[in-house]
C-alpha positions as CSV (number, residue, x, y, z in Angstrom):
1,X,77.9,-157.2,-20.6
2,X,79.1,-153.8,-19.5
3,X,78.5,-152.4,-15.4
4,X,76.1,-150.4,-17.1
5,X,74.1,-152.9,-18.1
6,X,74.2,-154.5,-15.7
7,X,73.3,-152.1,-13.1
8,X,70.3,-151.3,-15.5
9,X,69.0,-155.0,-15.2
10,X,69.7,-155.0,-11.6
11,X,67.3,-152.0,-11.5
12,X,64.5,-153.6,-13.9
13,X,64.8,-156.7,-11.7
14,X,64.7,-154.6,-8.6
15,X,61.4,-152.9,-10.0
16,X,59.4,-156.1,-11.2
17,X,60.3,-158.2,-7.7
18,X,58.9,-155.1,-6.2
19,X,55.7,-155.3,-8.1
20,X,55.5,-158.9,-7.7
21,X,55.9,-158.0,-3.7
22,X,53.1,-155.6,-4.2
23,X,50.9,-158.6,-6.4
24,X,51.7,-160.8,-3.5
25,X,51.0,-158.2,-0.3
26,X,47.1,-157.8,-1.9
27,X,46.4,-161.1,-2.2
28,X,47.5,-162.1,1.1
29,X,45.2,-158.9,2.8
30,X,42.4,-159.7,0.5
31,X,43.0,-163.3,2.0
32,X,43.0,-162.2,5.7
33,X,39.9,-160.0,4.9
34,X,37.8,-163.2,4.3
35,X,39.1,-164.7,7.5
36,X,39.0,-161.3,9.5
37,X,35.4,-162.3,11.0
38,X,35.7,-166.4,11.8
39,X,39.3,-164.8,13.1
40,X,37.0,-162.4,15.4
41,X,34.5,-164.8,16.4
42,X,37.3,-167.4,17.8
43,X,39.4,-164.6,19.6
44,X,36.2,-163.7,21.5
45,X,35.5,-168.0,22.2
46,X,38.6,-168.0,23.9
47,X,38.1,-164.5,26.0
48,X,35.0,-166.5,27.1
49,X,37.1,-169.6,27.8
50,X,40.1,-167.6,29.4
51,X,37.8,-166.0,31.2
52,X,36.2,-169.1,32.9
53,X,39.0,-170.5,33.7
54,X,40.0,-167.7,35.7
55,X,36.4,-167.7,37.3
56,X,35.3,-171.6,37.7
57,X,33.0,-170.5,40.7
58,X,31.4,-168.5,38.1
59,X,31.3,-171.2,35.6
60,X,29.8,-173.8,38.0
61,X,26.8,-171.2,38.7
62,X,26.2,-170.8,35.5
63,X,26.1,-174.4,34.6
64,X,24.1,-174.7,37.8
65,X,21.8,-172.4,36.4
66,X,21.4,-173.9,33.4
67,X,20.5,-177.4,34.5
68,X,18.3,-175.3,36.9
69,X,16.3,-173.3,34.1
70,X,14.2,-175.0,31.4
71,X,15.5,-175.2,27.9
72,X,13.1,-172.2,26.6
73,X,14.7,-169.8,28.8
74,X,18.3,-171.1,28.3
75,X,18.9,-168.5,25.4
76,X,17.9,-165.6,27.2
77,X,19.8,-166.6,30.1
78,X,23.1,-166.8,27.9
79,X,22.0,-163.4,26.4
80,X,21.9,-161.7,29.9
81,X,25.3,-163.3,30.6
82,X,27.0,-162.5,27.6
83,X,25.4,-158.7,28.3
84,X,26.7,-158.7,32.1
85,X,30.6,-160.9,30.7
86,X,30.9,-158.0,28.3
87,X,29.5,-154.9,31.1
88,X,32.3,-156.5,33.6
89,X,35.0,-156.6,31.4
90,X,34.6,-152.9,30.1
91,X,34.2,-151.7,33.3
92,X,37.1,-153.6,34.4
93,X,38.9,-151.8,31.6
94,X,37.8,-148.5,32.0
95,X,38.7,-148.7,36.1
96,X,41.8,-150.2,35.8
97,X,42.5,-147.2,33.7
98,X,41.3,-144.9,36.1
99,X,42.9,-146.2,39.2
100,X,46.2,-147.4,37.8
């Protein structure tokens, strides 16, 4: 076989592992598409968990409030904590940024 030649297969090889690359790259983003979500939902689990642990006076109270509060109220309670968790940290965001 001739350099020619076998630069030319070099180049069809070259071509059809980057094709195969290109085969492989969409399957693997049309994997992480499916997980994107459940992905989501557990980064924002432990936000909520890192950001007990930085506040466990906060925690207790709201276990304390809990136990405190019947069970019918209990979702709206966690509702208006979620709401106020989320109001905090974007405000917390947006003054960091303003003071920093």
């Amino acid at each position: 076989m001739s350099t020619t030649e076998r630069l030319i297969e070099l180049a069809r090889r070259k071509e059809r592992l980057i094709a195969r690359a290109g085969v492989q790259r969409a399957a693997i983003a049309g994997t992480f598409r499916r997980w994107q979500k459940p992905i989501d939902v557990a980064d924002r689990a432990l936000a909520v968990v890192r950001f007990f642990r930085e506040h466990p006076l906060l925690l207790a109270t709201v276990v304390a409030a809990a136990a405190a509060l019947r069970r019918r109220n209990l979702a709206g309670w966690i509702g208006r904590g979620y709401a106020a968790w989320r109001a905090f940290r974007a405000f917390s965001a947006w003054s960091s940024k303003l003071f920093a």
